[in-house]
C-alpha positions as CSV (number, residue, x, y, z in Angstrom):
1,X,16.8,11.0,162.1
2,X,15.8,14.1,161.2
3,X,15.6,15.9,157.2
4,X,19.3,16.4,156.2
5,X,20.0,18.2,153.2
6,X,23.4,19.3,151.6
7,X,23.4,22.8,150.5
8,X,26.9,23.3,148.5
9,X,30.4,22.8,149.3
10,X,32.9,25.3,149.8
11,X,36.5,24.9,148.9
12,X,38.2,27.5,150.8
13,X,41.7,28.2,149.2
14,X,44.2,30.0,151.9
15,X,44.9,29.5,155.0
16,X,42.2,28.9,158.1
17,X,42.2,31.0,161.3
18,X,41.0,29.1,164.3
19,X,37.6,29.0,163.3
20,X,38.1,27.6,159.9
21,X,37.6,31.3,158.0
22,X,40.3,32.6,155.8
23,X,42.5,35.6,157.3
24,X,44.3,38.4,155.9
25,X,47.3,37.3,157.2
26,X,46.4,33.5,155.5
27,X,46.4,35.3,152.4
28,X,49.3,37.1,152.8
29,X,51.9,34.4,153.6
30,X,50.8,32.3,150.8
31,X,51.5,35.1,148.1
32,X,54.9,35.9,149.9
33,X,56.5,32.8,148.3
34,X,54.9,32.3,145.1
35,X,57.1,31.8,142.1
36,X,57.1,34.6,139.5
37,X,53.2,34.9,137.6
38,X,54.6,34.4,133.9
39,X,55.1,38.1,133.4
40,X,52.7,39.1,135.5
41,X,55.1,40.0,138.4
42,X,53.5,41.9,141.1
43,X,54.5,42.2,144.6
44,X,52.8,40.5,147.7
45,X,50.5,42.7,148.6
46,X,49.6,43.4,145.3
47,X,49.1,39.6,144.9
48,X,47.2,39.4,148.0
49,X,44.1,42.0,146.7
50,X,44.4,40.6,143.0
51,X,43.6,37.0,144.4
52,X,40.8,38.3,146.8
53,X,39.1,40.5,144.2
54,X,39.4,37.5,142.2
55,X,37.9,35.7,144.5
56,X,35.0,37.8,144.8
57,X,34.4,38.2,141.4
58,X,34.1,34.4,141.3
59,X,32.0,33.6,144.2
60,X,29.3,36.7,142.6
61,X,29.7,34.3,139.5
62,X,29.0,31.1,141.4
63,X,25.9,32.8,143.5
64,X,24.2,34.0,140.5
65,X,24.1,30.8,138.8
66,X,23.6,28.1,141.3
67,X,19.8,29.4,141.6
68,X,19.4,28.5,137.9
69,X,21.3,25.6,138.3
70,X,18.9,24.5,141.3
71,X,15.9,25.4,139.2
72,X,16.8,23.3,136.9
73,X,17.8,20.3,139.0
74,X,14.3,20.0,139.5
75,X,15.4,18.4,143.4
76,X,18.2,15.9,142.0
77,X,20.9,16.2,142.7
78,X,23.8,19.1,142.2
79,X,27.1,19.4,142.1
80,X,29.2,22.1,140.2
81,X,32.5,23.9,139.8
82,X,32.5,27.9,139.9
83,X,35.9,28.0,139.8
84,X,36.3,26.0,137.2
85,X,33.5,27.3,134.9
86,X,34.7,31.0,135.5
87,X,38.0,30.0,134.6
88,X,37.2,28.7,131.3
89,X,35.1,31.7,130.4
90,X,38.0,33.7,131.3
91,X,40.1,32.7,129.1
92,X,37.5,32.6,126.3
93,X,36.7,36.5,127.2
94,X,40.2,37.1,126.4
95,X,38.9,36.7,122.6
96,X,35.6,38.5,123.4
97,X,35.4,42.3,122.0
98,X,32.7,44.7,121.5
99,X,29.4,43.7,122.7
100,X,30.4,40.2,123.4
101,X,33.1,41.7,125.9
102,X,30.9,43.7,127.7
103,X,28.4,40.9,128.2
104,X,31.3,38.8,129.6
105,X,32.7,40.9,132.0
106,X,29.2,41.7,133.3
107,X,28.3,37.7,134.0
108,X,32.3,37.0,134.6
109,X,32.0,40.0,137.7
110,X,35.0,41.5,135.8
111,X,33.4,44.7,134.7
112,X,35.6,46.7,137.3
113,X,38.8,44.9,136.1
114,X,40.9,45.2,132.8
115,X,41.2,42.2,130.9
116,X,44.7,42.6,132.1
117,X,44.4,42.8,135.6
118,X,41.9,39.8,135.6
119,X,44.5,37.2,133.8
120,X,47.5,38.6,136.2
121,X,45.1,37.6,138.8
122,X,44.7,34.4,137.8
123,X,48.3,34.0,136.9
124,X,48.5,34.8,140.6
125,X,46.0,32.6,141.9
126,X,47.1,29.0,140.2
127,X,50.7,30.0,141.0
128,X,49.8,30.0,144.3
129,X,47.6,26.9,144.1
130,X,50.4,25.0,142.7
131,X,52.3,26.3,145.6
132,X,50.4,24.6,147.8
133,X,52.4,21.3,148.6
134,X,50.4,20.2,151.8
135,X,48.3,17.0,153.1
136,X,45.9,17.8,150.4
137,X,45.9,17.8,146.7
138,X,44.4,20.5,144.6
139,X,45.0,20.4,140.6
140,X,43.9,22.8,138.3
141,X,44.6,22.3,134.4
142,X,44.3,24.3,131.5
143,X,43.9,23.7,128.0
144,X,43.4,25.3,124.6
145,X,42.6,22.9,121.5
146,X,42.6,24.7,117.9
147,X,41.5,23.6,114.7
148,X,44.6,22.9,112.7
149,X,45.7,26.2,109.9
150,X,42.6,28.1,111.5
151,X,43.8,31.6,111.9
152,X,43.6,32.4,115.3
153,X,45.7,35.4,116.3
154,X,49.5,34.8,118.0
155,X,48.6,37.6,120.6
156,X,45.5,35.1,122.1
157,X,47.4,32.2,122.0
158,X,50.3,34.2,124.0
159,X,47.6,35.3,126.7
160,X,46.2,32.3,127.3
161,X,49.3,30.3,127.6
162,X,51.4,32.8,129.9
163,X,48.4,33.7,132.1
164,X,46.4,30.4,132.5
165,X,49.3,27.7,131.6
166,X,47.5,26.4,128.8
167,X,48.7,23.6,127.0
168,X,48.1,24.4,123.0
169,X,47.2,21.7,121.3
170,X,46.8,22.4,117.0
171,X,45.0,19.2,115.9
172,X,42.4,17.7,112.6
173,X,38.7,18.7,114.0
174,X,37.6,15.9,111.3
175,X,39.7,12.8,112.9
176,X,38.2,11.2,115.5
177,X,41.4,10.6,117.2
178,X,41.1,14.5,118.2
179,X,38.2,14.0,120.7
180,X,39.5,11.1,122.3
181,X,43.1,13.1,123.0
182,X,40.5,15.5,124.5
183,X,38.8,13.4,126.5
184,X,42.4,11.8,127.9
185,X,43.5,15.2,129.0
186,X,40.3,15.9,130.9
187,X,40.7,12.0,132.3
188,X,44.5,12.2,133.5
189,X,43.8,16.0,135.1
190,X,40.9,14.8,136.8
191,X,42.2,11.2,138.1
192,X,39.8,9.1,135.8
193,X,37.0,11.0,137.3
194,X,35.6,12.7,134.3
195,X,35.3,10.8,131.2
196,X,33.8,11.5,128.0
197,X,34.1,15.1,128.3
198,X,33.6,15.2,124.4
199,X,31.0,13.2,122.7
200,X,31.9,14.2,118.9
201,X,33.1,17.0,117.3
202,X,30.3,19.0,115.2
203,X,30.9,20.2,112.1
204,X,32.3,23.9,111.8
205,X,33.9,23.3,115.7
206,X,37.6,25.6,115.3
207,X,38.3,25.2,119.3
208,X,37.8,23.6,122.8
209,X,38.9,25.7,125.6
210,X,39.3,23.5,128.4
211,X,39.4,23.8,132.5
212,X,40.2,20.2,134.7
213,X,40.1,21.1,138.3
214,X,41.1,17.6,140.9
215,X,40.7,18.5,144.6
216,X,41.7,15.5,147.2
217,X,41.4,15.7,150.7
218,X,41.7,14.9,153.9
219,X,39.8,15.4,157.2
220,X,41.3,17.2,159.9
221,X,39.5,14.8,162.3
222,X,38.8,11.7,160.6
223,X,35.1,9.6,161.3
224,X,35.7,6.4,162.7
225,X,34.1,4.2,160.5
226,X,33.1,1.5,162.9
227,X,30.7,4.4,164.7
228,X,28.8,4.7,161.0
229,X,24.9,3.4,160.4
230,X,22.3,3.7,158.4
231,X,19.3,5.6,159.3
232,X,16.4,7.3,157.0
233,X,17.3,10.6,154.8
234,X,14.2,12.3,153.9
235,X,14.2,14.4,150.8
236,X,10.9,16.9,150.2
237,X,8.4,14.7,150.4
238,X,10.0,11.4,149.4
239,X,9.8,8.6,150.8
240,X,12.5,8.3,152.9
241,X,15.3,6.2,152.0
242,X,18.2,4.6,153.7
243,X,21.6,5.5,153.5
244,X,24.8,4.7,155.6
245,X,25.4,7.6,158.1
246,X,28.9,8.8,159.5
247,X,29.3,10.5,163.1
248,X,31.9,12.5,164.9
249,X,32.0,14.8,168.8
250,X,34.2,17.7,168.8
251,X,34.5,21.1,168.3
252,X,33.8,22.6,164.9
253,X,33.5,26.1,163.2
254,X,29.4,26.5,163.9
255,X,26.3,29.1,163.8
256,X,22.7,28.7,163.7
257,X,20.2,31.1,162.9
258,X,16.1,30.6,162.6
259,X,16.1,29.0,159.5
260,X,19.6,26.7,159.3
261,X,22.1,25.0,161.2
262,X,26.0,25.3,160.1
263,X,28.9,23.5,160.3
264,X,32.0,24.0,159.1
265,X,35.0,20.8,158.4
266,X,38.5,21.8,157.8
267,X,40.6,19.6,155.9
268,X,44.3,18.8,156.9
269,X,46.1,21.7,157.6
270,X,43.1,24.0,157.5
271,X,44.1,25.4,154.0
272,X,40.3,23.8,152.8
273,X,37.0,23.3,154.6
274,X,33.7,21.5,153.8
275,X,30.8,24.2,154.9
276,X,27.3,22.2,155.1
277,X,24.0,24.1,155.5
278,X,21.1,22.4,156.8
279,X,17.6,23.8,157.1
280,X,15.8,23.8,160.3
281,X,12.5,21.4,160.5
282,X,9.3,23.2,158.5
283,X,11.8,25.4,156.3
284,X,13.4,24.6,152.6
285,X,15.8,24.8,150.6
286,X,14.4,27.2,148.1
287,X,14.1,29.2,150.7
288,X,17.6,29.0,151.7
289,X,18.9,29.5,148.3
290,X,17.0,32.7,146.8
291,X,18.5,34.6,150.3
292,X,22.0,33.4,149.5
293,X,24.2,36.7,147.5
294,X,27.8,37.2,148.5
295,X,27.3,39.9,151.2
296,X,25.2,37.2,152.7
297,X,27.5,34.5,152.2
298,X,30.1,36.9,153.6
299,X,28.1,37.4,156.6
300,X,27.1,33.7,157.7
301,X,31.3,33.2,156.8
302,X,31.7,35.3,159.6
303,X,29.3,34.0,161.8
304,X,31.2,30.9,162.7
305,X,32.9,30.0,165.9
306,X,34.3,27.5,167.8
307,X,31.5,24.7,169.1
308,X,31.6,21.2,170.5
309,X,29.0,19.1,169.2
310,X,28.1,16.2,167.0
311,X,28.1,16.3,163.1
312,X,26.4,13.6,161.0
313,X,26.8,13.3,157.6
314,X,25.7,10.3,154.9
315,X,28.5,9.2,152.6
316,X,27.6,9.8,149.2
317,X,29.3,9.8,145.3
318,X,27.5,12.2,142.7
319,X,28.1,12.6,139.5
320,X,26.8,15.4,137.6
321,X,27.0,17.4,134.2
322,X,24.8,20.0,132.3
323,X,25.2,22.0,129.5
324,X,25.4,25.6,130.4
325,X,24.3,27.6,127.2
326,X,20.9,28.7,129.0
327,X,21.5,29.9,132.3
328,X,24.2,32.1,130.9
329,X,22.0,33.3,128.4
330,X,19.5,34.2,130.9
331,X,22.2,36.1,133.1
332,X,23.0,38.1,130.2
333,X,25.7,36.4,128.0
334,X,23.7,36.6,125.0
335,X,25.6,37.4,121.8
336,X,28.2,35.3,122.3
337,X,25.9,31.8,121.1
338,X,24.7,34.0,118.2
339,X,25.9,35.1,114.9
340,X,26.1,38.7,116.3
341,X,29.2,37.3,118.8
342,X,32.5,39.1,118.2
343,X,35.4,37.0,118.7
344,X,38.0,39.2,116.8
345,X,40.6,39.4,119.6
346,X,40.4,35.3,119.2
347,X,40.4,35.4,115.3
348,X,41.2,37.1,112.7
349,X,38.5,39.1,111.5
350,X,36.1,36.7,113.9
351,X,33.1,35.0,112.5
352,X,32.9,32.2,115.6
353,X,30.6,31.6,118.6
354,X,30.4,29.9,121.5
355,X,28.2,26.6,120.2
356,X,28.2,25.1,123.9
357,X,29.6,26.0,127.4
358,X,29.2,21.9,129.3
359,X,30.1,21.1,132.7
360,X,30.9,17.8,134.1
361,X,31.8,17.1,138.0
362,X,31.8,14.4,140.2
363,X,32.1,14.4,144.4
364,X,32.8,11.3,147.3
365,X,32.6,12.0,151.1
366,X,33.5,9.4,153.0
367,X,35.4,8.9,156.5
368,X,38.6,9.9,155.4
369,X,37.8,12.6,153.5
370,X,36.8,14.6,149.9
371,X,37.3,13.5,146.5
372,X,35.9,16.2,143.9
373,X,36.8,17.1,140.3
374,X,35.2,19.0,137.4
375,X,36.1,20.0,133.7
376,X,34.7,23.0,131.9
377,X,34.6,23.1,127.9
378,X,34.1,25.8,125.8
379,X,33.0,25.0,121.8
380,X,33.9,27.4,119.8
381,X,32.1,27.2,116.0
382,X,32.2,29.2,113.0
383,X,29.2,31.5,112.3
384,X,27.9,33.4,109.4
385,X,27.7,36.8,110.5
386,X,24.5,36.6,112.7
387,X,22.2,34.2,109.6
388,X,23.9,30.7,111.1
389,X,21.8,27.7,111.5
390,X,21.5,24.3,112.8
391,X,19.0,21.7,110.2
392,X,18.5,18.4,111.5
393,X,15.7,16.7,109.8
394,X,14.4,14.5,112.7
395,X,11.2,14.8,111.6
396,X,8.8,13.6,108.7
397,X,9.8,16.0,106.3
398,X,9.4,17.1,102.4
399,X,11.8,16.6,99.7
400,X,11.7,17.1,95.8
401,X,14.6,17.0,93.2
402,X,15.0,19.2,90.3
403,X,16.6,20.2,87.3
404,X,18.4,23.4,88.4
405,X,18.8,25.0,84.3
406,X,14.8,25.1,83.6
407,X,14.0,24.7,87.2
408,X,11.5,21.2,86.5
409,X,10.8,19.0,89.2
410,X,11.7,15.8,88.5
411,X,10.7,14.3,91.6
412,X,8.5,14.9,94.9
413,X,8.5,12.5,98.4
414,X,7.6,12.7,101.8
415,X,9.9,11.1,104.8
416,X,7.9,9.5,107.6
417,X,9.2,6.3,108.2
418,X,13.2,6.0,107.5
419,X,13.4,2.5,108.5
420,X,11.0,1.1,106.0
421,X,12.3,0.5,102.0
């Protein structure tokens, strides 16, 4: 068997033309019969270019943070939500302002959109995804958790709630019972697939903002299971290892070019599709993933056409989860994990940061189909005006106690060993 590797998946909301590749006229007859966007009224074709500029804006999101994401997978393996991990930014720009807002809308790919026109788009887009009533089951939750008599401002809560269906939830940050009603949500809007989405709750944390997104389905041409077996898989360098190996002959969505083979899998009803990339003997991934920017993505999207042939794929189950604070500080969303961040459409008079941005997902391919989910959280702290800090003495460290009046040290000791009296 020859080296198989799994570039990305790629959910494809809309309809499919023949070829698997989302139309114009897809588009258009899903936003005809949408119910009305929570205010955000707008009329089908204006729905159809909000959803698509949308769309864009989120797939220059995903391609300039899956490299990081790869880098820092060091070859294991990957599995992430861009959807999911823009729409939880989103709604936390809604809060952003100044600097901070700038910054966002620059990494968010929503510099050429008002704040406005980016939630009516979304209002837009999960309208239409809850639409979607099909063979196939796609689920995407919202949620806003808020320290309890913390003064966050009515007109963000209001935002938030109309334009991304967010639950609000005003609970004690100090009880512990508040991270386990967090983690629950995140469990029941992801099927039991992503637990523990919350550790603890740090001191100083005023807010979770929260994205769950469940997607379940089906192949439009099943494998037949009793045609599986297990062969090698051989993974850069490795030795190989031996996995159980699915087969099906027919005509698929395909293209090939000098470096990579394509294949392209609807689901039922050709409203998804599975798109696997696999590099050509003697060339790699790396290679593979520093070409791939949406024009290029656009282009190989196009590139597909009817084929017969034979696709063989290993069934496989990840799980995966990383925290996100670095690679979207290094593609410019600085201020907003500092004590410069300006949060003052969020609170009043702001004073909070982002303390962490984590991402949790989890994927199954099997015969029958795709099983994926993901949750996005957003921790929102208290900060001290650009001076905050984080002491954790995990280290041997120094300590000395004093009378405060004259200033005498009463006292001097040295921790190296806490486990010895």
């Amino acid at each position: 068997m020859k080296k198989l590797l799994l570039l990305f998946m790629a959910f494809v909301l809309a309809g499919c033309g023949e070829t698997g590749s989302v139309t114009e006229r897809d588009l258009e007859e899903d936003v005809q019969n949408l119910p009305g966007d929570n205010g955000n009224a707008q009329k089908p074709a204006d729905r159809n270019g909000a959803v698509q500029k949308l769309a864009a804006a989120v797939n220059g999101f995903a391609f300039d943070l899956y490299p990081l994401l790869h880098e820092s997978a060091e070859g294991k393996n990957l599995f992430f939500s861009p959807a999911s991990i823009h729409l939880a930014l989103a709604m936390t720009y809604n809060g952003a302002a100044g600097g901070t807002k700038e910054e966002m809308a620059a990494v968010l790919h929503a510099d050429g959109m008002e704040a406005g026109e980016l939630n009516g788009s979304y209002a837009s887009f999960l309208n239409m995804a809850e639409a979607k009533k099909g063979k196939n089951e796609l689920k995407l939750a919202n949620s806003l958790w808020l320290k309890k008599g913390y003064p966050f401002l009515e007109t963000y809560k209001k935002t938030v709630r109309e334009n991304y269906g967010a639950s609000l939830h005003e609970a004690d940050f100090a009880d512990p019972q508040t991270g386990e009603a967090i983690n629950r949500w995140v469990e029941e809007n992801t099927k039991g697939k992503i637990k523990n989405m919350v550790n603890r709750i740090p001191p100083g944390t005023v807010a979770y903002l929260l994205n769950a997104v469940y997607f379940n389905g089906k192949w439009a041409f099943p494998f037949n299971k009793e045609q599986n077996f297990e062969d090698d898989f051989y993974a850069g360098g490795k030795n190989p290892v031996t996995v159980e190996y699915m087969t099906n002959e027919r005509e698929y969505p395909y293209f090939e070019n000098g470096q990579f083979q394509a294949v392209e899998l609807p689901y039922a009803g050709k409203e998804f599709s599975l798109a696997v990339i696999l590099p050509k003997e003697g060339e790699s991934l790396e290679e593979i993933v520093g070409q791939l920017t949406p024009e290029e993505w656009e282009r190989w999207s196009q590139s597909f056409a009817p084929r017969r042939g034979t696709v063989t794929l290993p069934k496989f189950q990840m799980e995966y989860e990383t925290s996100l604070n670095e690679p979207l500080q290094r593609l410019g969303m600085e201020s907003a994990f500092s004590g410069l961040a300006d949060f003052s459409n969020m609170v009043e008079n702001g004073g909070v940061s982002i303390d962490e941005v984590r991402h949790k997902s989890y994927v199954r391919v099997d015969e029958k189909g795709t099983e994926a989910a993901a949750a996005t959280s957003v921790a929102i702290v208290e900060s001290a005006a650009g001076d905050s800090f984080h002491f954790k003495a995990d280290r041997p460290f120094l300590f000395l106690i004093r009378e405060n009046r004259s200033g005498m040290i009463l006292f001097i000791g040295e921790l190296t060993e806490p486990g010895a009296k």
